[in-house]
C-alpha positions in Angstrom: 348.8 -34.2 175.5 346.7 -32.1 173.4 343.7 -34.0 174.2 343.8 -33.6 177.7 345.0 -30.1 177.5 342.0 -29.8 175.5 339.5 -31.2 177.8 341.1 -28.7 180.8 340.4 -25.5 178.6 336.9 -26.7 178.0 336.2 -27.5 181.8 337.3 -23.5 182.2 334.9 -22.5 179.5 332.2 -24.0 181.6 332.9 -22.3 184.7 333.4 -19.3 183.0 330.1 -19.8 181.5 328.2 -20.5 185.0 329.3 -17.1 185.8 327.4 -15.6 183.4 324.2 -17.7 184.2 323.8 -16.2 187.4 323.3 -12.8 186.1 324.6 -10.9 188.9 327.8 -9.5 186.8 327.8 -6.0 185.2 327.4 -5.3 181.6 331.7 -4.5 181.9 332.6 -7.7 183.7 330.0 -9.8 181.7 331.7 -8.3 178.8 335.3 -9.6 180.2 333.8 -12.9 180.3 332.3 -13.6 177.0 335.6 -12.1 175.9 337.7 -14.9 177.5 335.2 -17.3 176.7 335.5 -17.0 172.9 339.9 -17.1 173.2 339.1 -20.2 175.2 336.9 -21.5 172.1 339.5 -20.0 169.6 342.5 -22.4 171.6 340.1 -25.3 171.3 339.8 -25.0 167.3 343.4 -24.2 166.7 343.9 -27.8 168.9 341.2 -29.1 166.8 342.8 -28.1 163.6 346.9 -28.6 164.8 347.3 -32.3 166.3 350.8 -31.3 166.2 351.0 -28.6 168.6 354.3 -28.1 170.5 354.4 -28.4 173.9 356.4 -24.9 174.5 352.9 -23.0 173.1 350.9 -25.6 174.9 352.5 -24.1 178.1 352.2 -21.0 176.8 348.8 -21.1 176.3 347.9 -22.5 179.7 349.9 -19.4 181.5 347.2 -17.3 179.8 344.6 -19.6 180.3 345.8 -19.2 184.4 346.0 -15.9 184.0 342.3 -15.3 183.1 341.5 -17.7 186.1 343.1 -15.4 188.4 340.9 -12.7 186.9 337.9 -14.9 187.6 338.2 -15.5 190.8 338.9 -12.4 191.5 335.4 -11.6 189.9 334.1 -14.9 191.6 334.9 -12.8 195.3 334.0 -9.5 194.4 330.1 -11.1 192.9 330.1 -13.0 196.6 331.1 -9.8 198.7 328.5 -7.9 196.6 325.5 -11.0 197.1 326.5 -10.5 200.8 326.1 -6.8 200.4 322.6 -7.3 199.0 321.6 -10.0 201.6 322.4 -7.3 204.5 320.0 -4.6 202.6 317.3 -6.9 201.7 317.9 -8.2 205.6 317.8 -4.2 206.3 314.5 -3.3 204.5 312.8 -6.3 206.2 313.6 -5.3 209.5 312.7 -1.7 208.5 309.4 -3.4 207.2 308.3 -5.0 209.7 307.1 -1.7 211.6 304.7 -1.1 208.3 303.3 -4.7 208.9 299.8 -5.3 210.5 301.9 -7.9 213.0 303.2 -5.2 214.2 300.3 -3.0 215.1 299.3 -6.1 216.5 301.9 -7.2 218.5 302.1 -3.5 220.0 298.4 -3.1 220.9 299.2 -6.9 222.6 302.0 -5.1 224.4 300.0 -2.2 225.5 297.2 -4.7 226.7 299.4 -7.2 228.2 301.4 -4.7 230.3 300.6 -3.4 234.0 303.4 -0.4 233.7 305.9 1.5 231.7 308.3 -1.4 232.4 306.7 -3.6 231.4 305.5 -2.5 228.2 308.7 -1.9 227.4 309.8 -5.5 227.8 307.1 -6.8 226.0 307.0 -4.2 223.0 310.9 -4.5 223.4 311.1 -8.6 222.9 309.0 -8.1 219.5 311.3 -5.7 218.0 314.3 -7.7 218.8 312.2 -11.2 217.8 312.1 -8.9 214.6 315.5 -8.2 213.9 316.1 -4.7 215.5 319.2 -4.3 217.6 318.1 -1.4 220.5 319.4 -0.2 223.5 317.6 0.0 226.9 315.3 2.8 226.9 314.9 3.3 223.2 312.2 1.2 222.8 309.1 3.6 222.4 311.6 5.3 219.6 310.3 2.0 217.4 306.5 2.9 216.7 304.5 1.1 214.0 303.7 3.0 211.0 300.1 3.1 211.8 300.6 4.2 215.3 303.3 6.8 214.8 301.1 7.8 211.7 298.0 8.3 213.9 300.0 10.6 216.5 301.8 12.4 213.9 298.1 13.1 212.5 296.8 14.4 215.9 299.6 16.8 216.4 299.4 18.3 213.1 295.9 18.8 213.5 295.6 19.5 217.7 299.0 21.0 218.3 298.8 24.1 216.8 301.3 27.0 218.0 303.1 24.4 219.8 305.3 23.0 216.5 306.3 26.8 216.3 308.4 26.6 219.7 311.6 26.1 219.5 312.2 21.9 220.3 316.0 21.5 221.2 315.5 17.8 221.7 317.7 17.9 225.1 316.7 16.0 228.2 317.7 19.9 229.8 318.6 23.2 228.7 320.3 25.9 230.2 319.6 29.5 229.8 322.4 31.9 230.3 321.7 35.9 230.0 324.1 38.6 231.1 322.0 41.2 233.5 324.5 44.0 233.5 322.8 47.2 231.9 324.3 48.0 228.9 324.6 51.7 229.6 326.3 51.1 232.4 329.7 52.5 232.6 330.9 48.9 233.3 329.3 47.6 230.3 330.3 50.1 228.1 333.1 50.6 225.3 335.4 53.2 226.7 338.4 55.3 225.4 341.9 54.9 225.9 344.9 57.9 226.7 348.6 56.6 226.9 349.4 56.3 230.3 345.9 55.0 231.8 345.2 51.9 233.2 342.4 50.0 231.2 339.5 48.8 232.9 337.6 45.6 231.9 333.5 45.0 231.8 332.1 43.7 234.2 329.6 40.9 233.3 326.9 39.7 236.1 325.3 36.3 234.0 322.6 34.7 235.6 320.9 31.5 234.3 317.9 29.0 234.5 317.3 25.3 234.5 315.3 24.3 232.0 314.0 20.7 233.2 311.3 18.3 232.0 308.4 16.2 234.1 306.0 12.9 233.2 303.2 14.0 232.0 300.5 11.7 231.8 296.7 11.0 230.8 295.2 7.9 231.8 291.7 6.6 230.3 289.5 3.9 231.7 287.0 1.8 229.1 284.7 -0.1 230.4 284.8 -4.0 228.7 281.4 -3.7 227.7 282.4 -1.2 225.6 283.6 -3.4 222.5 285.9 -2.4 219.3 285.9 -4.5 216.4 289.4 -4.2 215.8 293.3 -3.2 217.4 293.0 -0.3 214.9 289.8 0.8 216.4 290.6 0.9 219.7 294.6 2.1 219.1 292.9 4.9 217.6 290.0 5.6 220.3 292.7 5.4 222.9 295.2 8.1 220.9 292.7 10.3 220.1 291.9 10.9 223.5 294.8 10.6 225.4 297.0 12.7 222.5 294.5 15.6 222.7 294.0 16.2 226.1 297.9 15.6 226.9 298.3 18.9 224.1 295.5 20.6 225.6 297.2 20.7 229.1 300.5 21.4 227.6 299.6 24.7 225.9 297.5 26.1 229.2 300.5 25.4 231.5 302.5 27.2 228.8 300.2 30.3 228.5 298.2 30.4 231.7 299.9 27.7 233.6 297.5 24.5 234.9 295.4 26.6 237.8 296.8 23.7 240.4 298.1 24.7 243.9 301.5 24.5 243.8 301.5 21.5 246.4 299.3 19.4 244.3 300.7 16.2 243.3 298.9 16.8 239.9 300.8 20.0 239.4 302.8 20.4 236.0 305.3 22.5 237.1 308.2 22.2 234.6 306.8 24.6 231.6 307.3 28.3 232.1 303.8 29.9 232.1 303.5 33.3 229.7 301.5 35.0 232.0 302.6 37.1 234.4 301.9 39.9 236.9 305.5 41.4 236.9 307.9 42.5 234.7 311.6 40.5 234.5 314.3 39.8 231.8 312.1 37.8 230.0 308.7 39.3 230.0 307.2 42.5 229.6 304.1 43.9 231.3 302.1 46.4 230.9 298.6 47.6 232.0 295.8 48.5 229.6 295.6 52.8 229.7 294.4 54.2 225.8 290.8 54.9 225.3 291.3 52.7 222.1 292.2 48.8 222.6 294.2 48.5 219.4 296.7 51.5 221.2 297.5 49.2 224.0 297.7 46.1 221.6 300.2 47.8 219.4 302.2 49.1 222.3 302.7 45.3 223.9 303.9 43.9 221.0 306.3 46.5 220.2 307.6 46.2 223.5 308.8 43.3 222.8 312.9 42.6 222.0 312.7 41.6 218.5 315.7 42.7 216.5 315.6 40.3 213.6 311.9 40.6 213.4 310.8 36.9 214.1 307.6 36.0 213.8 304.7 37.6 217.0 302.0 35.6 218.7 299.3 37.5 220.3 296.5 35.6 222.1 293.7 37.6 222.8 289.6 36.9 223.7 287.2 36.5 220.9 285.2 39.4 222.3 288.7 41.2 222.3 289.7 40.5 218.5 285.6 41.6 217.3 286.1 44.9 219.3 289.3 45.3 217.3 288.3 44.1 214.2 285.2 46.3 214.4 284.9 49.5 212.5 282.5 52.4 212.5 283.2 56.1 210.9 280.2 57.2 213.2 277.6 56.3 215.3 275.1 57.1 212.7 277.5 54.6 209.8 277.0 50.5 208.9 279.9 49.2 210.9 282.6 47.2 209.2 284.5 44.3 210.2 288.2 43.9 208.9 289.9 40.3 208.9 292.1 39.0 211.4 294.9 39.5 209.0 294.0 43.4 209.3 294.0 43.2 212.8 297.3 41.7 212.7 298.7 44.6 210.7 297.2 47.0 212.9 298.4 45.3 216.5 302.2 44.7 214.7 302.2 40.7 215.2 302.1 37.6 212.7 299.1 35.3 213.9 296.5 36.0 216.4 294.9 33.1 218.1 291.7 34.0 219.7 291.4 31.2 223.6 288.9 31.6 226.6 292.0 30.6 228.9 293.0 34.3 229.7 289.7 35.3 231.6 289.7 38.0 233.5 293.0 38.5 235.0 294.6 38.9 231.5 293.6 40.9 228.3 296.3 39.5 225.9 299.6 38.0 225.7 301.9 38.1 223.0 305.6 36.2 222.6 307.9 35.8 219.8 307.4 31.2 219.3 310.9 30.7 218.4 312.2 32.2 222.2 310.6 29.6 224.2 312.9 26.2 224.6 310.9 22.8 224.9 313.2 19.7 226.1 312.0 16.5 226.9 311.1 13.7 224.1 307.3 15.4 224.0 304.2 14.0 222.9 305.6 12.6 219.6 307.3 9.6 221.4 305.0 8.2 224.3 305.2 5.3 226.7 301.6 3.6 226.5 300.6 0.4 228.7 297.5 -0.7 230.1 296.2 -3.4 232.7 292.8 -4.8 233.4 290.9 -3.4 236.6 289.2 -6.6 237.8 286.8 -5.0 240.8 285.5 -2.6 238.1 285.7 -4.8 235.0 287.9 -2.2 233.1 290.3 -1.8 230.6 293.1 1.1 231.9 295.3 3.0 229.2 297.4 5.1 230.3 299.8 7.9 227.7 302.7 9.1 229.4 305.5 11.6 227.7 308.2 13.8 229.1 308.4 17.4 228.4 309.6 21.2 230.0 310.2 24.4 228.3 311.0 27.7 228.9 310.9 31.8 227.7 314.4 31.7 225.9 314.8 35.6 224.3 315.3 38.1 226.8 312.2 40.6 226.8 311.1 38.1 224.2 307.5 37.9 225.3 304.8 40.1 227.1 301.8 40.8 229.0 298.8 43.0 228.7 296.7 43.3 232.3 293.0 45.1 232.2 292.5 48.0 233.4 292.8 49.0 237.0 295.2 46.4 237.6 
């Protein structure tokens, strides 16, 4: 009896002793382990040293010898639920990987090359990430970019976007803007006083609101094949460059100027609310140049403007424009001195002045407060690129496409000084 009671405890030991090879306890269970191994041990020498044993602490013993088997397997299923744990991150961070890879740069300029539209290159690109273990909805393929391409467009926009990353992005497909147009000196508007007896009389609110929707916007570059790249990098990066700078350049001149097409053009870009205007409304004021001194009309735009909590000004003005206001002279017969733009900006009341040969003649400057004009749309950040192969002309065709709108948000938030004699 003993001997085979004996030979059970040690059986136990060795299980309990596998656990520990596999090193995936912590130092507190490990601990728990050893600790049961060694009372295991202790029951073999007291067998060893008492051939006599009665049966009533043999059974004794194995109920505490069950005992710490319950506790092992307990441990047993909480060490598998935790390997599973760690085989769904490690399956995690290799899926998550695979967008830092060079397959995947790759396999996306393959799916740029290899795709005759939008569609398509979202099949294609779409049936790698899944072949890679991503789980995506329809649609939200170009939200999966490779490191190295989403790197490169993040890189142009920091460095070619400019004012635009100070607009206010909402991130919504639309956006409405709601404003309430009743005066509020009128007597329907106002607060009034109250004598027991009367009847009191509610405002009237008149609200009036605009859409504010997004468009494609595309760019689309033709390379001739017998101009060669030595590499996907090379020519991912060619392609961006181009396509990413001249889709920001034609964002911020519909913004500011709007895009100088007919309004019938099939070209037009129509969804951005241009800055420049000839009238006054609820958003924008104008105003015509009239002081004998520049800096006088300068200073009275921009303090025209609604600005309560003092957010930060944009002006855009001419180079000529910000010299002539930069330039100073005690008298004609004095060294004239120029101040920085910083100076300038003190003078005129705004935070940043950025000097652009957009304006021409019809407009001496705008100004406009960043954070009151709404973008929507997905923007530049997340394109749909394909390509196809133009046989007759032996080409190579890319083509950048993004979606994107915005908006003046802030009532009287912006405004507009015209030349004189306008």
């Amino acid at each position: 009896m003993n001997k085979e009671f004996k030979t059970y405890i040690e059986a136990e030991i060795s299980r309990f002793n596998a656990m520990l090879e596999k090193n995936a306890l912590s130092d507190e269970d490990k601990q728990m382990v050893e600790n049961h191994i060694e009372q295991l041990k202790s029951i073999v020498d007291k067998i060893d040293n008492s051939e006599n044993a009665e049966t009533e602490n043999i059974e004794s013993l194995r109920n505490a010898i069950e005992e710490m088997g319950k506790q092992m397997e307990a441990l047993r299923e909480k060490i598998g639920v935790e390997n599973a744990n760690n085989e769904d991150k490690e399956k995690e961070t290799m899926v998550e990987n695979y967008l830092s890879t060079k397959n995947a740069f790759s396999d996306f300029a393959a799916a740029i090359r290899n795709s005759k539209n939008s569609a398509e290159f979202k099949e294609n690109w779409g049936t790698k990430l899944v072949e890679n273990g991503f789980t995506i909805s329809e649609g939200s393929e170009c939200a999966f970019l490779p490191e190295a391409v989403r790197s490169e467009i993040t890189d142009l926009w920091d460095r070619n976007a400019g004012w635009l990353k100070d607009l206010n992005d909402t991130g919504a497909k639309k956006y409405y803007i709601r404003h309430n147009t009743s005066d509020q000196n009128a007597e329907t508007s106002r607060a009034k006083g109250w004598k027991k007896g009367d009847t009191k009389v509610g405002q009237s609110i008149n609200f009036a609101a605009k859409l504010v929707d997004s468009q494609f916007i595309y760019k689309i570059q033709e390379i001739d094949l017998q101009t060669r790249f030595e590499s996907d990098e090379a020519l991912i990066s060619y392609v961006l460059g181009e396509l990413v700078d001249q889709i920001l350049y034609e964002i911020k001149r519909a913004i500011l100027v709007g895009d100088g097409r007919d309004d019938s053009s099939p070209y037009k870009i129509s969804k951005f609310e241009t800055l420049a205007k000839d009238t006054t409304d609820a958003y924008t004021i104008v105003s015509t140049c009239e002081s004998d001194f520049l800096v006088d009309d300068m200073r009275a735009m921009v303090d025209g403007i609604h600005n309560p909590n003092s957010k930060p000004v944009y002006v855009f003005m001419s180079k000529a424009d910000l010299r002539q206001l930069s330039r100073i002279q005690g008298s004609e017969t004095s060294t004239p001195l120029y101040v920085s733009t910083e100076q300038v900006c003190e003078q005129i009341g705004c935070s940043r002045i950025i000097t652009t040969d957009l304006l021409g003649a019809d407009y001496k400057a705008i100004a406009f407060i960043p954070n009151e004009y709404v973008l929507v749309g997905e923007g530049p950040l997340n394109p749909v690129m394909y390509s196809w192969h133009e046989g007759y002309q032996n080409k190579d065709v890319y083509r950048y496409e993004c979606v994107g709108g915005g908006a003046i948000k802030g009532l009287q938030s912006s405004a507009v000084l015209l030349p004189a004699g306008n």
